[in-house]
ZADO-1210 file (C-alpha; in nm, 4 decimals, padded with zeros to 6 digits):
<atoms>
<atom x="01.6964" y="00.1197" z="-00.0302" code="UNK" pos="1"/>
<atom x="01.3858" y="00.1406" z="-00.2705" code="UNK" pos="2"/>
<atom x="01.2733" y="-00.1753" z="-00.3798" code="UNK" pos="3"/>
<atom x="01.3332" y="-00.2830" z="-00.7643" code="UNK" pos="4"/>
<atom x="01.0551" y="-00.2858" z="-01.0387" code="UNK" pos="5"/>
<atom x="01.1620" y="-00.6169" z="-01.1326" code="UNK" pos="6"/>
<atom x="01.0676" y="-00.7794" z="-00.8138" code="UNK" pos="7"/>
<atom x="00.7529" y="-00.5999" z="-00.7866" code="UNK" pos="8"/>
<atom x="00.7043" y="-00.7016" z="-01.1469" code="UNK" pos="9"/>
<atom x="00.8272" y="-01.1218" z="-01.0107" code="UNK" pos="10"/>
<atom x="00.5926" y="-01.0763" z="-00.6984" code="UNK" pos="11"/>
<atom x="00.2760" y="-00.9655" z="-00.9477" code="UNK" pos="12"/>
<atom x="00.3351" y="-01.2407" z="-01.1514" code="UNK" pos="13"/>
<atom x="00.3307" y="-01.5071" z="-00.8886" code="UNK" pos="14"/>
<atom x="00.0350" y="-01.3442" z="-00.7475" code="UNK" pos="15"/>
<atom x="-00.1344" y="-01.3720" z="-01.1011" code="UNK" pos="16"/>
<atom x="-00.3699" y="-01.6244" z="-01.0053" code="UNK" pos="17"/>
<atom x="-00.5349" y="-01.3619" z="-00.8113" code="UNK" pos="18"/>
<atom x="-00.7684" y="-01.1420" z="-01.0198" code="UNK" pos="19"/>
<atom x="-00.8102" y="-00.8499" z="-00.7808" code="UNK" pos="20"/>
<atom x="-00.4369" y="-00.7849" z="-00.6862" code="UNK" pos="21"/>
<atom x="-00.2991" y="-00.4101" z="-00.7321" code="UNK" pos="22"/>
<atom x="-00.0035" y="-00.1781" z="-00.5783" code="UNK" pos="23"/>
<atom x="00.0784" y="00.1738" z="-00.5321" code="UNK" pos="24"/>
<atom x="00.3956" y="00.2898" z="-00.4986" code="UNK" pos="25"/>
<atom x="00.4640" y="00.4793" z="-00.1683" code="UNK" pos="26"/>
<atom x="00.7908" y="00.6288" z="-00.0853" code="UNK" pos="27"/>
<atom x="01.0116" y="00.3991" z="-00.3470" code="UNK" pos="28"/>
<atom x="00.8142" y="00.0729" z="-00.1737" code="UNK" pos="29"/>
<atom x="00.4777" y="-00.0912" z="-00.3308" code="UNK" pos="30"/>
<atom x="00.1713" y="-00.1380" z="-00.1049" code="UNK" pos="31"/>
<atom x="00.0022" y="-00.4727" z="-00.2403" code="UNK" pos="32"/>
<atom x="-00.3618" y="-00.4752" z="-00.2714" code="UNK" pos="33"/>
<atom x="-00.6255" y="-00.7501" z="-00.2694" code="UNK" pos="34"/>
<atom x="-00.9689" y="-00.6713" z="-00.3462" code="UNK" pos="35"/>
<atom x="-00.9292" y="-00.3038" z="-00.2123" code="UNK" pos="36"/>
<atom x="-00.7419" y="-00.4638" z="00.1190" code="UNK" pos="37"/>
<atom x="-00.3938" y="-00.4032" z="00.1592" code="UNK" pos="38"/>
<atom x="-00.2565" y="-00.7198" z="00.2403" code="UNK" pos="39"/>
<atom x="00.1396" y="-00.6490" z="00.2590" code="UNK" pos="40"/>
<atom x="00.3844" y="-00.4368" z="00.0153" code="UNK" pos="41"/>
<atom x="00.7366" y="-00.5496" z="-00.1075" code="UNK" pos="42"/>
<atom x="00.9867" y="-00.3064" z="00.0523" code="UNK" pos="43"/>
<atom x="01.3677" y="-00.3447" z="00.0329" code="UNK" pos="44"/>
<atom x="01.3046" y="-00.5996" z="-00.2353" code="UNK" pos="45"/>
<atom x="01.1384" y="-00.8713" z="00.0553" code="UNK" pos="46"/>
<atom x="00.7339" y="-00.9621" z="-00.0118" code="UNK" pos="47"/>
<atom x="00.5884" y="-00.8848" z="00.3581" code="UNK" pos="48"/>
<atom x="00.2740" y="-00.9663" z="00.4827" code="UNK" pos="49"/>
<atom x="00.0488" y="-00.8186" z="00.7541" code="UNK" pos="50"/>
<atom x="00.0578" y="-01.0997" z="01.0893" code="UNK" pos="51"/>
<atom x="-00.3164" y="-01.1873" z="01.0647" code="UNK" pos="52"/>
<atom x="-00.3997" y="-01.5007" z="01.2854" code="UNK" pos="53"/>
<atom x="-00.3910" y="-01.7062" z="00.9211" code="UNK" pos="54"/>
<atom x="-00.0586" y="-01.5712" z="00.8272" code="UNK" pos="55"/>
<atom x="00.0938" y="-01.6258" z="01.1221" code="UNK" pos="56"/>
<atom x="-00.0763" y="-01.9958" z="01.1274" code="UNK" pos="57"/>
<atom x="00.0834" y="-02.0957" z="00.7750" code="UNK" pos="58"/>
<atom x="00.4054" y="-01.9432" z="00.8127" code="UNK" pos="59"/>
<atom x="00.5037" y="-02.0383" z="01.1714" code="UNK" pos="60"/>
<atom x="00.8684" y="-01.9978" z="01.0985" code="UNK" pos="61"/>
<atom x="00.8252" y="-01.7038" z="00.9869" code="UNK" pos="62"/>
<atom x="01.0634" y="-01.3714" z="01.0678" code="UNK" pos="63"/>
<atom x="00.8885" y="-01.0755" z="01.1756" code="UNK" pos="64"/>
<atom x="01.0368" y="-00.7628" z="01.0330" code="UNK" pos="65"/>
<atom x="01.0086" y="-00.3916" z="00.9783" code="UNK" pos="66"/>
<atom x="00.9322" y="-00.2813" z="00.6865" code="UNK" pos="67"/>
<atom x="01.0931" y="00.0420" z="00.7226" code="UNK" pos="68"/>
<atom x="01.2053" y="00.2643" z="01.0364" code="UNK" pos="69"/>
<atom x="00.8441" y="00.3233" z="01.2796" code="UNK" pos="70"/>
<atom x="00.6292" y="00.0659" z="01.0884" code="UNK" pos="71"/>
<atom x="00.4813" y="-00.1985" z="01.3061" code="UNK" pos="72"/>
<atom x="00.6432" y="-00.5429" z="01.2305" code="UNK" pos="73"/>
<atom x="00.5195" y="-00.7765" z="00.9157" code="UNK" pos="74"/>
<atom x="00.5769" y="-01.1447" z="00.8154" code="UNK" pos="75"/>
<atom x="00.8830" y="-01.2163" z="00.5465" code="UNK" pos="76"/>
<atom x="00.7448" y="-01.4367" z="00.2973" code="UNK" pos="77"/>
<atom x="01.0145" y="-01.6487" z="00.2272" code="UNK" pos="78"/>
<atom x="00.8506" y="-01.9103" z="-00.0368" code="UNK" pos="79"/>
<atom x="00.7635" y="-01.6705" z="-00.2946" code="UNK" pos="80"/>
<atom x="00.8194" y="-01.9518" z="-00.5633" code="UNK" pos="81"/>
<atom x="00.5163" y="-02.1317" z="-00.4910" code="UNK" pos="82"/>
<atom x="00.2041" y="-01.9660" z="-00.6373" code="UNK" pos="83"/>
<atom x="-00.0423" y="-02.1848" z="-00.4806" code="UNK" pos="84"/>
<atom x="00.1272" y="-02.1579" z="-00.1132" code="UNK" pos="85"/>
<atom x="00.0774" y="-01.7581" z="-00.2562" code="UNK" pos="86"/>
<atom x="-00.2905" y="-01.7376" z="-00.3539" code="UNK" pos="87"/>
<atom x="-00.3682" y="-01.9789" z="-00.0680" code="UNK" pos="88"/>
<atom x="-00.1757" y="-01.7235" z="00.2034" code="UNK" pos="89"/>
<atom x="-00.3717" y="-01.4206" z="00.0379" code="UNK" pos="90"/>
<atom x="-00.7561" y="-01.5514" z="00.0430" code="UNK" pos="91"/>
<atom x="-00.6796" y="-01.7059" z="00.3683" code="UNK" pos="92"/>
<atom x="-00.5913" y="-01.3905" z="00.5143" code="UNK" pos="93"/>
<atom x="-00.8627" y="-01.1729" z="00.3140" code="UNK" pos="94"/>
<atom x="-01.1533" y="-01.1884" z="00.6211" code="UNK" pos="95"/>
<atom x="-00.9107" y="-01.0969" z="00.8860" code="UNK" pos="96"/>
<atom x="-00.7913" y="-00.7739" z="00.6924" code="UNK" pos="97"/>
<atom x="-00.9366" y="-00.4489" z="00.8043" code="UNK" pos="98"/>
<atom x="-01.1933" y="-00.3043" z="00.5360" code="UNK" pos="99"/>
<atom x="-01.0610" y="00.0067" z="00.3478" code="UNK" pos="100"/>
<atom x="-01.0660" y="00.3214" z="00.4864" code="UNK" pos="101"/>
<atom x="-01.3031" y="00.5641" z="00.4066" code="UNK" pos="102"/>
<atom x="-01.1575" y="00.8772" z="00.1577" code="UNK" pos="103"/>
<atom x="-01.2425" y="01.2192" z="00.2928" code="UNK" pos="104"/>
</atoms>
């Protein structure tokens, strides 16, 4: 199941308070960007985050799942209300991210 435009749309607006956040669509999914990082995607409509150290740390409760069929498991964010809790999750994560790959 592709994931809606409106939640991508809900998930960029709580995410607002962070200037360098962009997608790309991929296969009916969105792969979220932060500063040139990707940092998670939405996919079947559910805001999932890579399991840095950080991550992990802030969301202990946290479900690992797959974001589709082969993918390596990612952290549900399930408090996608709170923008702080948001921008806070993001920046805290942004050093353990790998830097972007090179283009050929």
């Amino acid at each position: 199941m592709a994931s809606s435009k409106e939640y991508l749309n809900y998930i960029l607006e709580q995410l607002s308070e962070l200037n360098r956040i962009t997608y790309r669509v991929m296969m009916g999914e969105y792969i979220i960007y932060y500063d040139g990082k990707i940092v998670g995607g939405i996919y079947d409509d559910r805001f999932l985050v890579k399991p840095t150290k950080s991550a992990v740390e802030m969301m202990p409760d946290a479900n690992l799942e797959l974001p589709y069929e082969g993918a390596k498991e990612m952290l549900l964010v399930d408090d996608v209300e709170d923008k702080a809790f948001l921008r806070e999750l993001i920046e805290t994560m942004y050093n353990e991210l790998p830097a972007p790959k090179k283009k050929k």
